[in-house]
Steps between C-alpha positions, in 0.01 A plus 500: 500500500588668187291324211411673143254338315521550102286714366236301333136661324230292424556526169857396522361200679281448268827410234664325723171284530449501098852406454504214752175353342659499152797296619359281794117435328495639152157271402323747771292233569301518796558500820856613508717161637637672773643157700595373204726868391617465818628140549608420176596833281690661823537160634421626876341286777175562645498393873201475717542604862185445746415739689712784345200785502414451838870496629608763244165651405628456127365229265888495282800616496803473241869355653810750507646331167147537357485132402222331741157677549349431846113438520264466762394142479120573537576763226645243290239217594171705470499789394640472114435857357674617858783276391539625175516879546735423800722303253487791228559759774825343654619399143432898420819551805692312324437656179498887604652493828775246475827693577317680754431199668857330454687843584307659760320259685650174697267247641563136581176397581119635463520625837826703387320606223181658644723668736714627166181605365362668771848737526444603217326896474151467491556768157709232320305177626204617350675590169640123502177318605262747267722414167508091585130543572434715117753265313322178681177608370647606135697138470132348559251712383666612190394841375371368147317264628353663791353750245334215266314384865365836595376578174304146495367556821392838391385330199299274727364721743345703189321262346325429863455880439717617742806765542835347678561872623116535650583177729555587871818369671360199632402328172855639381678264701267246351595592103867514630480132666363387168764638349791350672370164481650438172845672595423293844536819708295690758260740421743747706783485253256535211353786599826700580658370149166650400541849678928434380364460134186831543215206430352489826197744572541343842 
């Protein structure tokens, strides 16, 4: 299957994000309303499906005329900041990848589609899953803001008398899961926004 995926840098993304947040959440208050920029600014549906990670081994998908986004309904019932980067990452198709999807792919269903998706060169499918994964992150953790948190929790850590960049890996992941509680994240997408954005000593 002959697929090109547009050529996208991080920093690129990183407009696309900026320019998104100024028109779909210009207060920047926090977190990001993800459901709520999906539903009722793009006015898509957000369906539920049980079961669809262990049938599919995927916890979304978007439909063909990019206007439902399919979640796995344990996704969707308990695990919220799971739920909301999957959100921002199939929104991030629709935004970047669009006529992609509506002129070179065809699926009908989600089993259509992970077979679509799976055609597709392993080259290009990386491309397309890397950029919805960076502009996912930069729609939620936006870059300004991202900066203001690291430099309080360096703030923080130094008047305990201690160095951010002296901390092992371990208690990393701990600064970056107190982190993405207020963009209601994981500490995984904080700490590659962090290593995105050259913060992280981690």
């Amino acid at each position: 299957m002959k697929i090109k995926a547009p050529y996208l840098p991080y920093e690129k993304l990183r407009e696309i994000a900026d320019g998104f947040l100024a028109q779909y959440h210009p207060s920047g208050r926090l977190p990001i309303p993800i459901a709520e920029i999906v539903e009722f600014q793009f006015g898509m549906d957000i369906v539920p499906i049980p079961g669809l990670n262990e049938s599919l081994e995927m916890d979304s998908s978007i439909s063909n005329d990019l206007a439902t986004i399919y979640i796995d309904a344990a996704v969707f019932r308990r695990q919220p900041s799971r739920y909301r980067f999957s959100l921002a990452h199939e929104l991030s198709h629709k935004l970047i990848h669009g006529d992609l999807f509506r002129e070179q792919l065809s699926f009908a269903n989600l089993a259509e589609w992970k077979a679509a998706m799976t055609a597709i060169p392993l080259k290009e499918y990386g491309f397309i899953e890397w950029q919805a994964y960076c502009l996912a992150g930069l729609m939620l953790v936006p870059s300004s803001l991202l900066a203001t948190a690291y430099e309080k929790a360096e703030r923080d850590a130094a008047e305990a008398g201690i160095s951010l960049r002296d901390l092992d890996a371990e208690s990393g992941k701990a600064i970056c899961a107190a982190i993405g509680r207020d963009f209601q994240v994981s500490g995984g997408v904080i700490r590659k926004r962090l290593h995105y954005d050259h913060h992280s000593p981690w």
